[in-house]
C-alpha positions as CSV (number, residue, x, y, z in Angstrom):
1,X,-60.1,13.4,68.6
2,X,-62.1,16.3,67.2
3,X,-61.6,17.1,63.5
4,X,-62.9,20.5,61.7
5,X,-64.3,19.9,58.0
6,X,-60.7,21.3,57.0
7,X,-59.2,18.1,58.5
8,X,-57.6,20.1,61.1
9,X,-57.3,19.1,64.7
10,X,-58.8,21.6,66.9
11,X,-55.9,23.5,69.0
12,X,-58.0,22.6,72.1
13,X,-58.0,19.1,71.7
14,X,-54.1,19.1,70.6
15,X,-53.1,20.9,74.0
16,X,-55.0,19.0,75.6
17,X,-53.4,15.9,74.3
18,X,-49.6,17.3,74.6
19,X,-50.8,18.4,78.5
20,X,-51.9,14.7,79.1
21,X,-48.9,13.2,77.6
22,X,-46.5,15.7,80.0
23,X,-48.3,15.0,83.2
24,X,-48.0,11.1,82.0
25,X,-44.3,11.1,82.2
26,X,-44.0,13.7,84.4
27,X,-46.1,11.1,86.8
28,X,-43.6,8.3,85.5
29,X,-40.5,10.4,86.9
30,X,-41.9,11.5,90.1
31,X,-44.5,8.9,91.2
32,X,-44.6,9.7,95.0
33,X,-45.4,13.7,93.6
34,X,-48.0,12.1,91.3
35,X,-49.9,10.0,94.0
36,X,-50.2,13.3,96.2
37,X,-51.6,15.2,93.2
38,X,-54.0,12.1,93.2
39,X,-55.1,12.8,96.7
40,X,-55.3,16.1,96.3
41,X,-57.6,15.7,93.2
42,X,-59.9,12.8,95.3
43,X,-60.4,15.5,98.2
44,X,-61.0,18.6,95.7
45,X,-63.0,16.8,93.0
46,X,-61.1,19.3,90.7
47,X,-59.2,16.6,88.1
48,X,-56.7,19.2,86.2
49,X,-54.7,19.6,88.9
50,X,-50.9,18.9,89.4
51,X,-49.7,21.0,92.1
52,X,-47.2,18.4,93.5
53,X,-45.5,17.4,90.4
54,X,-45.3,21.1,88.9
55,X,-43.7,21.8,92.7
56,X,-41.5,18.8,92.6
57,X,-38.1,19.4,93.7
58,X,-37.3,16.1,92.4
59,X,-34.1,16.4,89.7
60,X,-34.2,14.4,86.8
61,X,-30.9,14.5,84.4
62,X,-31.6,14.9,80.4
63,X,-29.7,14.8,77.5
64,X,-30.0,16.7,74.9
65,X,-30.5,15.4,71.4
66,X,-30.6,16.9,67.4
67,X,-33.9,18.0,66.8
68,X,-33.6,20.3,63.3
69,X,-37.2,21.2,63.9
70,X,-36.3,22.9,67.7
71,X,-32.7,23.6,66.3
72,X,-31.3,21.9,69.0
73,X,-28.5,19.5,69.0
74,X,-26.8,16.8,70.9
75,X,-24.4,16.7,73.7
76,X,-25.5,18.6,76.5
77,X,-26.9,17.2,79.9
78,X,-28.7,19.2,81.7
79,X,-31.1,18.8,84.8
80,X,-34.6,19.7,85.1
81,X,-37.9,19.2,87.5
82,X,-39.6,16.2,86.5
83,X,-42.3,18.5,84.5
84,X,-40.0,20.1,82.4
85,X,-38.1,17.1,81.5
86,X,-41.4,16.0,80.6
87,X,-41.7,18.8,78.4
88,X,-38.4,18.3,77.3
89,X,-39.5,14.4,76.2
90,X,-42.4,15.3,74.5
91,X,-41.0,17.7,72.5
92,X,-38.2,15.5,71.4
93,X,-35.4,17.9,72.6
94,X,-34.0,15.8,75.3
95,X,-34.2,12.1,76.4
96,X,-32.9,10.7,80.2
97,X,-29.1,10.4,80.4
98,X,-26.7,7.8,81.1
99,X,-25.7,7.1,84.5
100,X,-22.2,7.3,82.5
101,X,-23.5,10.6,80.9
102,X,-24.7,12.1,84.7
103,X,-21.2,10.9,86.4
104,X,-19.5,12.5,83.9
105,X,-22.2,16.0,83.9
106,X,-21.2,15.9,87.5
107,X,-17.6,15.2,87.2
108,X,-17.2,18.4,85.3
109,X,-19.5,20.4,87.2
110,X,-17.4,19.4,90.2
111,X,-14.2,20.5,88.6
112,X,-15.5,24.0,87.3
113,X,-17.1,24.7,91.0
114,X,-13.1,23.8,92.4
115,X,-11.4,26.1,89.5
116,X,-13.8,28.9,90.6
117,X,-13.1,28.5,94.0
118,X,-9.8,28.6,93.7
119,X,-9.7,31.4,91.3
120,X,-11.9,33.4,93.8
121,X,-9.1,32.4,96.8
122,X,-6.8,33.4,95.1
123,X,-7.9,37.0,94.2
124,X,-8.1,39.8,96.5
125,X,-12.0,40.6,97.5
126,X,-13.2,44.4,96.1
127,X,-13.4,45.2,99.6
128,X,-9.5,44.3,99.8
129,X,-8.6,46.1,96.4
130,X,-10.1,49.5,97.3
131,X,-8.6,49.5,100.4
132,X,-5.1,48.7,98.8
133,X,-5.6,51.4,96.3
134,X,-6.7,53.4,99.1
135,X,-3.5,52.9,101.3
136,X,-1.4,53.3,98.2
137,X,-2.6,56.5,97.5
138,X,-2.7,57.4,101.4
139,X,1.0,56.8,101.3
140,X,1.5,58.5,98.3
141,X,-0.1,62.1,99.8
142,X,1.8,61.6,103.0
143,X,5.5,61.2,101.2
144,X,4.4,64.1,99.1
145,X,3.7,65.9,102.5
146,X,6.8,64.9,104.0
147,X,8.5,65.7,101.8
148,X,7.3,69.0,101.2
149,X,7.8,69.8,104.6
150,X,11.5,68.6,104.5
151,X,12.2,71.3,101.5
């Protein structure tokens, strides 16, 4: 690792070293994506690329943890491509979840999709509400002309 004569890391050297660490796990989570970026790399000589994994529509299930430096806390389980769970490792947000912790994630997820469903069954469409308020107030002008015509 390069080191300035202030002791400091150069910021080139520490991205560079956060990027490796990313695509490492990143490649860990998705290995079939990884192996493609490989190829890809073999055929095009270029070696910083990672096409496959930053496409991958793999989903990888994360849990979120108490990081007082990122003000984050713990609890929450999210999902993410494997990239940004990467990310999300690295920066010691997140770490994988539970199968316990992803049943229940989906469990819930499941039951708010079913309540909203339901909810929106339940309601009248706009479409259905204008026309209502439309036919109301139809009605409305043809008593009132009826029964000014009566008088």
């Amino acid at each position: 690792m390069q080191v300035d004569p202030g002791g400091q890391e150069d910021d080139e050297t520490k991205m560079q070293k956060y990027w490796r660490e990313v695509y490492g796990i990143a490649a860990i989570l998705d290995p079939a994506a990884h192996q493609r970026d490989i190829s890809d790399m073999a055929i095009s000589g270029n070696k910083n690329r990672h096409r496959w994994i930053d496409g991958s529509g793999k989903v990888c299930y994360l849990m979120s943890v108490t990081n007082s430096d990122r003000r984050t806390t713990s609890g929450a389980v999210c999902k993410a491509p494997p990239r940004i769970a990467a990310e999300c490792l690295v920066k010691h947000t997140h770490r994988l979840a539970t199968d316990e912790q992803i049943a229940g994630h989906d469990k819930e997820h499941k039951r708010r999709f079913d309540e909203a469903l339901a909810i929106k069954n339940s309601e009248r469409t706009a479409a259905e509400q204008i026309a209502g308020a439309l036919g109301t107030a139809l009605n409305q002008r043809n008593n009132r002309q009826e029964t000014s015509k009566q008088s």
